[in-house]
Every structure is written in C-alpha cells, then in structure tokens.
N, CA, C and O atoms as a Tinker XYZ file with bonds, in Angstrom:
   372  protein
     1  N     15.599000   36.521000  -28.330000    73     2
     2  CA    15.324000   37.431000  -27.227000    64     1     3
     3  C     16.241000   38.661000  -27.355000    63     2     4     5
     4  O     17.374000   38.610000  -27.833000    81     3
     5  N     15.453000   40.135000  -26.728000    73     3     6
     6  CA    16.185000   41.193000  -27.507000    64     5     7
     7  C     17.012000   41.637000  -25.888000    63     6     8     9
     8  O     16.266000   41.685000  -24.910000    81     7
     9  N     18.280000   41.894000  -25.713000    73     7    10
    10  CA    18.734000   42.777000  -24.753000    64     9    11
    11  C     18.479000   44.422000  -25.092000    63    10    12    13
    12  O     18.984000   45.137000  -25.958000    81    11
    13  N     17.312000   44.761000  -23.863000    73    11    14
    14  CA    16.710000   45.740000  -24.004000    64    13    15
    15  C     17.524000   46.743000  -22.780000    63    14    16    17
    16  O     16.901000   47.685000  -22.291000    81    15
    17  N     18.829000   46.473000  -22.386000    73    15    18
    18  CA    19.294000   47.180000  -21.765000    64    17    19
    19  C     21.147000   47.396000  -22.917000    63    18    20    21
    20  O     21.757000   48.422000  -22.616000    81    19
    21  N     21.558000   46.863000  -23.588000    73    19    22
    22  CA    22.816000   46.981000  -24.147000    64    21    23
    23  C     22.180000   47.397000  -25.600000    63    22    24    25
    24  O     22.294000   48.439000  -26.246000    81    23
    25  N     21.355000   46.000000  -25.907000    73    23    26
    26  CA    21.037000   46.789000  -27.650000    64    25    27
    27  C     19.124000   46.630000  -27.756000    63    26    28    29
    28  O     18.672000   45.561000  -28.164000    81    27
    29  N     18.350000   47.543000  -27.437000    73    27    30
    30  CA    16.737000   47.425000  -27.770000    64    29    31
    31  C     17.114000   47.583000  -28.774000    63    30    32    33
    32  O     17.987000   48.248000  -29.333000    81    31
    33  N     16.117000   46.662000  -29.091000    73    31    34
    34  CA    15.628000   46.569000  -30.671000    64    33    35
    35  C     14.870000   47.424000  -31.464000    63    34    36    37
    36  O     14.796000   47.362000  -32.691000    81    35
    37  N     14.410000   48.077000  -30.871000    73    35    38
    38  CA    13.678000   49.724000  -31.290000    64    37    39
    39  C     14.604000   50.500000  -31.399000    63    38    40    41
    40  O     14.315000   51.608000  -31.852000    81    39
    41  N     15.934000   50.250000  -31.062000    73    39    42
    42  CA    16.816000   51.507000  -31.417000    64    41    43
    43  C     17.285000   51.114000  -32.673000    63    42    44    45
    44  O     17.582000   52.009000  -33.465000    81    43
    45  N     17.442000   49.632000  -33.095000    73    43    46
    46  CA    18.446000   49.367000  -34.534000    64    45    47
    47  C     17.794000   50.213000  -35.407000    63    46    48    49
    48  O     16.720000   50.704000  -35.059000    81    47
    49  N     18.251000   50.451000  -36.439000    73    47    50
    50  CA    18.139000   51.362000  -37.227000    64    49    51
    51  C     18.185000   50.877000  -38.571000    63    50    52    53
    52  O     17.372000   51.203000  -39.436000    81    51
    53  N     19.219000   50.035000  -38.748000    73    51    54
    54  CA    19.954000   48.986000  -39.635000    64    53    55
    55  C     20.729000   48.373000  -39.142000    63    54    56    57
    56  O     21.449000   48.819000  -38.249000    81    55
    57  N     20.807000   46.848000  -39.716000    73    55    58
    58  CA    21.449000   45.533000  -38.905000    64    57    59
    59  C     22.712000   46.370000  -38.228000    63    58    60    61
    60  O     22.876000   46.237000  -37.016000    81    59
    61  N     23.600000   47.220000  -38.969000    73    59    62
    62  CA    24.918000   47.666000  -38.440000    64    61    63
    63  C     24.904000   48.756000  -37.768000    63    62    64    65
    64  O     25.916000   49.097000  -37.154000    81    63
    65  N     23.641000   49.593000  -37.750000    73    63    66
    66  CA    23.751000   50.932000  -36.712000    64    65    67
    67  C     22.504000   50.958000  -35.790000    63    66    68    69
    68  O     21.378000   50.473000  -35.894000    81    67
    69  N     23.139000   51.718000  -34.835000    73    67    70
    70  CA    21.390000   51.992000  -34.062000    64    69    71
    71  C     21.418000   53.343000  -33.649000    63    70    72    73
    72  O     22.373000   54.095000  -33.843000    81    71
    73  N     20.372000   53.645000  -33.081000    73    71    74
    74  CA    20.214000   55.361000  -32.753000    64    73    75
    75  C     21.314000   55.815000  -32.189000    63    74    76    77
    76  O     21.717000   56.885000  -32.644000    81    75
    77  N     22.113000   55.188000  -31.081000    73    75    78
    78  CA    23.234000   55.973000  -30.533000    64    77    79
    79  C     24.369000   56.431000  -31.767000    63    78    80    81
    80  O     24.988000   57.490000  -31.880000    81    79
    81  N     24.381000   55.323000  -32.549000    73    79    82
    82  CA    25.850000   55.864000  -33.333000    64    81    83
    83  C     24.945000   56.909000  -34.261000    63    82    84    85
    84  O     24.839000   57.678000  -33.305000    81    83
    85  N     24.458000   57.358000  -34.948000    73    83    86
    86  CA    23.591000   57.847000  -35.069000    64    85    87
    87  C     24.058000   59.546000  -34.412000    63    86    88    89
    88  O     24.711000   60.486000  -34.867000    81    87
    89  N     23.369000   59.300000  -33.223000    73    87    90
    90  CA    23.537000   60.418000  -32.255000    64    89    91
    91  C     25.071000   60.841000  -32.221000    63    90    92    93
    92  O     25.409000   61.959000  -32.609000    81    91
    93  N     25.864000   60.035000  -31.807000    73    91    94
    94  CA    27.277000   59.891000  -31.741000    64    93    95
    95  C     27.688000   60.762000  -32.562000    63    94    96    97
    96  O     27.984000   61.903000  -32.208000    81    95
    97  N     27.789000   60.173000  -34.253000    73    95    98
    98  CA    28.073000   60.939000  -35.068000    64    97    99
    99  C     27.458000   62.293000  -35.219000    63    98   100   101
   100  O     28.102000   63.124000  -35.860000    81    99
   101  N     26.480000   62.577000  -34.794000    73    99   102
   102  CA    25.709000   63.822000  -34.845000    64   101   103
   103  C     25.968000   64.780000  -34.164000    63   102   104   105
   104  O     25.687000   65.896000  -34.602000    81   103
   105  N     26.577000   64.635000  -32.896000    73   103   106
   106  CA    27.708000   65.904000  -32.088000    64   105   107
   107  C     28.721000   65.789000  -31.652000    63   106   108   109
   108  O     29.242000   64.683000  -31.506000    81   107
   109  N     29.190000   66.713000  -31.377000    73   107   110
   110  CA    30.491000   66.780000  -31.175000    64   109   111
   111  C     30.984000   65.558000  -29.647000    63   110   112   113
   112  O     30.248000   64.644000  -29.272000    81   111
   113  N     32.047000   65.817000  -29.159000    73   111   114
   114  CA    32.640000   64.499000  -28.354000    64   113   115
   115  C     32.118000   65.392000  -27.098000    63   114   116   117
   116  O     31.420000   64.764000  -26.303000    81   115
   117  N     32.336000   66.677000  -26.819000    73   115   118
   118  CA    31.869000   67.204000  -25.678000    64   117   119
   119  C     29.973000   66.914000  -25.556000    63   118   120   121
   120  O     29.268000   66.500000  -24.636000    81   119
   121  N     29.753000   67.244000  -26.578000    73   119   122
   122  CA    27.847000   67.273000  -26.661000    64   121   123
   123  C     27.599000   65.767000  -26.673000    63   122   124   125
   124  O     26.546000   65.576000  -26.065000    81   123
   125  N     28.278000   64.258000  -27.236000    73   123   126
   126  CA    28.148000   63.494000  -27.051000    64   125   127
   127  C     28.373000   63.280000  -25.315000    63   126   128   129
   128  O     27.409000   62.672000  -24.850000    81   127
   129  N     29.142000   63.544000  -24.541000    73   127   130
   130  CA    29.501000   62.937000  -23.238000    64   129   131
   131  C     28.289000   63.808000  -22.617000    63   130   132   133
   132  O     27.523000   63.123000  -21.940000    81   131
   133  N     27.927000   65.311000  -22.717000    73   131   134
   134  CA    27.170000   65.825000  -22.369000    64   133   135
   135  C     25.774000   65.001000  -22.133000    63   134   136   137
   136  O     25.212000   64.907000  -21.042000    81   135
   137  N     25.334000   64.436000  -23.329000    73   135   138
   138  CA    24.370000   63.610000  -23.760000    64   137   139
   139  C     24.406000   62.580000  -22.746000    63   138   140   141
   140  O     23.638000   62.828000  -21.816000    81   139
   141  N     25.034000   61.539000  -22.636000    73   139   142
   142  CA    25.332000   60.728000  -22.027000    64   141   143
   143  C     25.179000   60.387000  -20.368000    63   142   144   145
   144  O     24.569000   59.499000  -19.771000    81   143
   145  N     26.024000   61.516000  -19.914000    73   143   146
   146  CA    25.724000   62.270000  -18.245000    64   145   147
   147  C     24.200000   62.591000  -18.133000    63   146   148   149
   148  O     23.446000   62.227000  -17.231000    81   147
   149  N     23.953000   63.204000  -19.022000    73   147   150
   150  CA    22.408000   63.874000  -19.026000    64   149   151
   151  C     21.404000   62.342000  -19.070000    63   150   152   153
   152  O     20.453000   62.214000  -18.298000    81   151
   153  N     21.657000   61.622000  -19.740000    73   151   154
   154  CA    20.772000   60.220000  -19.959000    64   153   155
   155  C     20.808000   59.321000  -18.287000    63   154   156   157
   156  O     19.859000   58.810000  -17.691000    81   155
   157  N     21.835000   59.371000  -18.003000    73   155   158
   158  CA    22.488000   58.420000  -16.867000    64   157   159
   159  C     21.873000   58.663000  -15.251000    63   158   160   161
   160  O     21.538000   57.991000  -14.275000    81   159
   161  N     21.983000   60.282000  -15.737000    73   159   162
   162  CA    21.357000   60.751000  -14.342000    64   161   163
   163  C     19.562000   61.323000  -14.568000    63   162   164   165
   164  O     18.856000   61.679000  -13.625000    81   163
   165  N     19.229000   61.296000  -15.647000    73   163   166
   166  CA    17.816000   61.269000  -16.151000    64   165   167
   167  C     17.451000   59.688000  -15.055000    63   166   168   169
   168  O     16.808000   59.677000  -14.005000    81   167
   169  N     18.125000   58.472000  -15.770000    73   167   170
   170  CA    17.455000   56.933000  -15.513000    64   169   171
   171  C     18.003000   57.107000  -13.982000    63   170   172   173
   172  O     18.302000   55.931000  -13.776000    81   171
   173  N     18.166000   57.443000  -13.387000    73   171   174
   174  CA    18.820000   57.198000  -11.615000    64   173   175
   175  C     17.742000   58.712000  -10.983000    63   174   176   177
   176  O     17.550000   58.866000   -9.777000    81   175
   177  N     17.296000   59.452000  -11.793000    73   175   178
   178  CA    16.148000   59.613000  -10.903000    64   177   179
   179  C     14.910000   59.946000  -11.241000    63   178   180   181
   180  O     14.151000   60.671000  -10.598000    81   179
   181  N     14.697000   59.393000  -12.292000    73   179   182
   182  CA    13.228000   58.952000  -12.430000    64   181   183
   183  C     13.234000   56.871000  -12.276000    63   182   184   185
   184  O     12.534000   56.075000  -12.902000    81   183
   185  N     14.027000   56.664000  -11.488000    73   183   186
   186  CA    14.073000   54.675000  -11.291000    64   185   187
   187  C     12.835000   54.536000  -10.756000    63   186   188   189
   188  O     12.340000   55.174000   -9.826000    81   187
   189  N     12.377000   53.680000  -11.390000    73   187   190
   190  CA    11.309000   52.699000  -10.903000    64   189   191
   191  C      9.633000   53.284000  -11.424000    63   190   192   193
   192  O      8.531000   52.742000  -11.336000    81   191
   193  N     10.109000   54.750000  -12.035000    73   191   194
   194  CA     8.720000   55.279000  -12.273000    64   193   195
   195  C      8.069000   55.236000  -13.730000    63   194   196   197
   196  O      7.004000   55.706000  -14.131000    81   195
   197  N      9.004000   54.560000  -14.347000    73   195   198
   198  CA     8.445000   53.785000  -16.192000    64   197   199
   199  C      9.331000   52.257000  -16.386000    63   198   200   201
   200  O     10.051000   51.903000  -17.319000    81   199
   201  N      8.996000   51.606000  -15.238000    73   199   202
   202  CA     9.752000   50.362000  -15.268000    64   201   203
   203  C     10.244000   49.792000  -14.027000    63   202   204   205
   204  O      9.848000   50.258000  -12.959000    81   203
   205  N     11.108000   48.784000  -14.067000    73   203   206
   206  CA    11.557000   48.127000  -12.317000    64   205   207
   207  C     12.630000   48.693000  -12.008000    63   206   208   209
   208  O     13.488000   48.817000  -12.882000    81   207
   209  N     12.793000   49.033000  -11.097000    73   207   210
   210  CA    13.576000   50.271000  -10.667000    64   209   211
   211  C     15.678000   49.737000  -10.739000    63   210   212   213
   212  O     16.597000   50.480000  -10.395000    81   211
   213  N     15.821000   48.233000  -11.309000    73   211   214
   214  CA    16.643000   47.255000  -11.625000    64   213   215
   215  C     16.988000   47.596000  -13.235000    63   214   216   217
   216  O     18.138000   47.723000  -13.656000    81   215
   217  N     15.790000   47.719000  -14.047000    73   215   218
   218  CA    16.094000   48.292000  -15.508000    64   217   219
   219  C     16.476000   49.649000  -15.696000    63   218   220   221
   220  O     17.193000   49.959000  -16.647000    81   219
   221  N     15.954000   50.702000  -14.663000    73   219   222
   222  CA    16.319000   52.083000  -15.096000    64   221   223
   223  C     18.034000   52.381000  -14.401000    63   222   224   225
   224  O     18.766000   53.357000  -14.562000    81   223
   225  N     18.235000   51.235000  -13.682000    73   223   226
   226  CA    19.604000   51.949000  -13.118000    64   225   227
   227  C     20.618000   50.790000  -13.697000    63   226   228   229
   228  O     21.832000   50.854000  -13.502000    81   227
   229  N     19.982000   49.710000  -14.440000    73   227   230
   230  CA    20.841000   49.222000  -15.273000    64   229   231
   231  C     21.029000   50.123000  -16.659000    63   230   232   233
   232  O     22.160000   50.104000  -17.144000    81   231
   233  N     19.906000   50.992000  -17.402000    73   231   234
   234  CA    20.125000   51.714000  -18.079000    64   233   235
   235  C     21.098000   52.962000  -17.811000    63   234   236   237
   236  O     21.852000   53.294000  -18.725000    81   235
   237  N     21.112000   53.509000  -16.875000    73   235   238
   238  CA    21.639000   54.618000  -16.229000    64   237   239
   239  C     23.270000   54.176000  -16.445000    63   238   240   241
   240  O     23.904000   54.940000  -17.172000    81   239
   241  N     24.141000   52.803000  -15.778000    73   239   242
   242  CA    25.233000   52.293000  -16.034000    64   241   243
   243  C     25.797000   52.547000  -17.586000    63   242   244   245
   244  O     26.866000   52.985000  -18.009000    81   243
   245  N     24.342000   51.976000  -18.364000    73   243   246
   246  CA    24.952000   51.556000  -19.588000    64   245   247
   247  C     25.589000   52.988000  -20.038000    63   246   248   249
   248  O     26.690000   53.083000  -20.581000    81   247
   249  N     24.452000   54.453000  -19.633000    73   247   250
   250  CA    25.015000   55.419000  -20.168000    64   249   251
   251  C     26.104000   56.036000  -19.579000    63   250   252   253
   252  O     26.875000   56.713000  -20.259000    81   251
   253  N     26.322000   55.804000  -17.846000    73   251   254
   254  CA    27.683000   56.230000  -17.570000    64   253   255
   255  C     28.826000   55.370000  -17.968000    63   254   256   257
   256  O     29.913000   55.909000  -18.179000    81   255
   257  N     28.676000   53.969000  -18.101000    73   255   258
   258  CA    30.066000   53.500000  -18.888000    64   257   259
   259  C     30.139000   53.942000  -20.380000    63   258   260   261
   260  O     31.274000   53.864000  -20.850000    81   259
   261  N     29.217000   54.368000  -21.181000    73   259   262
   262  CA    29.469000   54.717000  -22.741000    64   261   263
   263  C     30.241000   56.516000  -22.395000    63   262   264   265
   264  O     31.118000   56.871000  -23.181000    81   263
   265  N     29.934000   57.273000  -21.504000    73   263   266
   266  CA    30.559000   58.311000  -20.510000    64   265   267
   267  C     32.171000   58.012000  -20.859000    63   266   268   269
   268  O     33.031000   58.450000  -21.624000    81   267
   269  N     32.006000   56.758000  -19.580000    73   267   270
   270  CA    33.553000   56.595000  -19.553000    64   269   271
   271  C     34.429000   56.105000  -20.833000    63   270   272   273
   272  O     35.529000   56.643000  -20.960000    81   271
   273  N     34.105000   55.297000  -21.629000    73   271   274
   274  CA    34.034000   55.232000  -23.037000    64   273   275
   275  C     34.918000   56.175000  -23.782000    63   274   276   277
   276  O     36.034000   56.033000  -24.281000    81   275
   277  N     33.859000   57.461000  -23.689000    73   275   278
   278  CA    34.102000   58.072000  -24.816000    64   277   279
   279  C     35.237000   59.190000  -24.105000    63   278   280   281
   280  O     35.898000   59.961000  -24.801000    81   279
   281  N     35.348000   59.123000  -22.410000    73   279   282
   282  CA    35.868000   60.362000  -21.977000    64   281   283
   283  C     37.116000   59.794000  -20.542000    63   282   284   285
   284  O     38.019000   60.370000  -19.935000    81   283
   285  N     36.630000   58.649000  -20.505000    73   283   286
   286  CA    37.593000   57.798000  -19.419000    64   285   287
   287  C     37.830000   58.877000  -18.347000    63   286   288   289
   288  O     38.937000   59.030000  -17.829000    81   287
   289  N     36.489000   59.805000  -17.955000    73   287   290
   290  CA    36.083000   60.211000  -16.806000    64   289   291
   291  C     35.204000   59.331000  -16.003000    63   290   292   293
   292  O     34.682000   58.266000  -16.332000    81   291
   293  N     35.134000   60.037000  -14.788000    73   291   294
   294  CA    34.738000   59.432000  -13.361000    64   293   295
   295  C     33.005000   60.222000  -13.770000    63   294   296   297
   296  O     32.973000   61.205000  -14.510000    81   295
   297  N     31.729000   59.643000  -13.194000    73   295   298
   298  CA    30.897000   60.022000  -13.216000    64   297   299
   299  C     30.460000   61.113000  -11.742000    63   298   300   301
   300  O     30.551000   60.673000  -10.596000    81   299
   301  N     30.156000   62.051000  -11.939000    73   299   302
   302  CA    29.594000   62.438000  -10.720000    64   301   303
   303  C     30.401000   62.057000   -9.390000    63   302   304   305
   304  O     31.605000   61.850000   -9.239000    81   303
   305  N     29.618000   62.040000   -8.715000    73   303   306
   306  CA    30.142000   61.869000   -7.256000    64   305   307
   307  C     30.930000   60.911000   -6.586000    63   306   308   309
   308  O     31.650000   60.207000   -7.294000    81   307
   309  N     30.946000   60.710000   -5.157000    73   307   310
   310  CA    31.808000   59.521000   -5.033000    64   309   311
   311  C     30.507000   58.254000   -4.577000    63   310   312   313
   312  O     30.788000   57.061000   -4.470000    81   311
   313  N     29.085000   58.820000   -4.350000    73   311   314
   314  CA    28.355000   57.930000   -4.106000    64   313   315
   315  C     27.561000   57.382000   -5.059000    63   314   316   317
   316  O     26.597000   56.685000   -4.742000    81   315
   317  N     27.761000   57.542000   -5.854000    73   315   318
   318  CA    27.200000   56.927000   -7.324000    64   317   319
   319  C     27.377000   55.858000   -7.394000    63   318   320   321
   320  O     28.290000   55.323000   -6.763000    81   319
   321  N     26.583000   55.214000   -8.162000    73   319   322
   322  CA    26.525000   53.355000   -8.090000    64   321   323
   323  C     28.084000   52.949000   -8.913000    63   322   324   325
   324  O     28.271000   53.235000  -10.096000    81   323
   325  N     28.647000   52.565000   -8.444000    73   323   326
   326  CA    29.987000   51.959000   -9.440000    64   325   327
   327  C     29.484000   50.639000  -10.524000    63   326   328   329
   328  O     28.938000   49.563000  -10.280000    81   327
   329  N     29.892000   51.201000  -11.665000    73   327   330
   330  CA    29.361000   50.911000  -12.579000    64   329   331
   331  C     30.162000   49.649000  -13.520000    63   330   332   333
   332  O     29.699000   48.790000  -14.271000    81   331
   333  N     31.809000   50.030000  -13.027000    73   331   334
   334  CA    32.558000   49.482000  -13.996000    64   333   335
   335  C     32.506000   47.958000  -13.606000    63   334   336   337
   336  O     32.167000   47.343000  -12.595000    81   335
   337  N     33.104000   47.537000  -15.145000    73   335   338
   338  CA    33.056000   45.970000  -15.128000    64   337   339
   339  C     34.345000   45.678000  -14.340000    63   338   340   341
   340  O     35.257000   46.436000  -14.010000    81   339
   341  N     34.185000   44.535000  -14.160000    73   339   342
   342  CA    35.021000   43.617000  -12.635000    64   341   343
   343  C     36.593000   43.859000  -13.586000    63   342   344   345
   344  O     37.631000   43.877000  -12.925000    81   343
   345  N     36.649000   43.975000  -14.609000    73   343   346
   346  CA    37.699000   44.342000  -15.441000    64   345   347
   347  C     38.483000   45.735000  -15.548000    63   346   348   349
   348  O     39.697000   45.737000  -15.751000    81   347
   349  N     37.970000   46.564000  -15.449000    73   347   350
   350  CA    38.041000   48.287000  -15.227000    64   349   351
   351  C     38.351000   48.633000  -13.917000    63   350   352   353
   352  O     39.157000   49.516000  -13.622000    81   351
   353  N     37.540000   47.755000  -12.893000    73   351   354
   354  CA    38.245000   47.808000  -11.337000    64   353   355
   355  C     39.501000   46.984000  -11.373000    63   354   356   357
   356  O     40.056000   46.799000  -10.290000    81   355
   357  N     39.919000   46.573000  -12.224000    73   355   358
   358  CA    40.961000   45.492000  -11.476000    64   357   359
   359  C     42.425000   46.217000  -11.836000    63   358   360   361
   360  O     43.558000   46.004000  -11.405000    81   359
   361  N     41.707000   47.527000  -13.184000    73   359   362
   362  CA    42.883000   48.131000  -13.895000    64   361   363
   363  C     43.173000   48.928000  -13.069000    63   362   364   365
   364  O     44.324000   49.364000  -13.072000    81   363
   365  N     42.144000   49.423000  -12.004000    73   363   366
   366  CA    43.211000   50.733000  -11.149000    64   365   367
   367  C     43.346000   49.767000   -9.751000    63   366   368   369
   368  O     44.011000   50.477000   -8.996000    81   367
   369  N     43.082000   48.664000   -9.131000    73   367   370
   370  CA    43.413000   48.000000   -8.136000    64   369   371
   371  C     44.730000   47.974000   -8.158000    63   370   372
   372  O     45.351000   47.377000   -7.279000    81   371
C-alpha cells in the first residue's frame, strides 16, 4: 500500500529519488520555500474540490512542514492549522 500523502508513488522517480528532490535541487533555497508556501496554501484552498477535504489539508501540512524543514519558519498566520508533530511542539513548550 502506497502513502499517497508523505511518498505517492507517481512521484518516485527512482527507488532513491522522487519529484520533490528533484525540484529541490532545481532551485534555489528561497525558490524552494517559495515553492512550498505556494503548494500548502494552493491544497488549503482548493480542500475538498479534487479529493476529501482530510487529504488536501493533510497534503497542505506535508508542504508547510517541508517549509519549516528547509526554513524553520512559522507558516502564515496565527490561524493556520498547526501542523507540527507532537515533537516540534514539545521543543518550544
């Protein structure tokens, strides 16, 4: 069974890469995070209108934590879905 929210299987590319690294390597760290923000808030408002509205804002996470990732910035606003793992909250608790 494929996790179609961390790794689709339409993105592998080869067993060891998939489209993001790919992309990754392909711009710069600003145009990568750019990318990223732009993906996150793409899936949070088009939710529910190419899928269950549970997959597009689980997609949306995946791209604001790869965000925080690459830039260990805050996404957007303060009402934005909090995204981080129970691990990442516990580091600034």
């Amino acid at each position: 069974m494929t996790d179609e929210i961390n790794s689709p299987s339409h993105y592998m590319l080869f067993p060891d890469m998939e489209a993001i690294d790919v992309i990754k390597a392909a711009l710069t760290p600003e145009e990568f995070a750019g990318y990223c923000k732009g993906n996150a808030l793409k899936y949070r408002l088009r939710a529910g209108e190419k899928g269950p509205v549970e997959k597009c804002i689980a997609k949306a996470c995946w791209y604001q934590n790869k965000l925080r990732e690459v830039t260990r910035a805050d996404f957007g606003q303060q009402n934005t879905i909090d995204c981080r793992t129970p691990e990442e909250k516990a580091e600034i608790a």
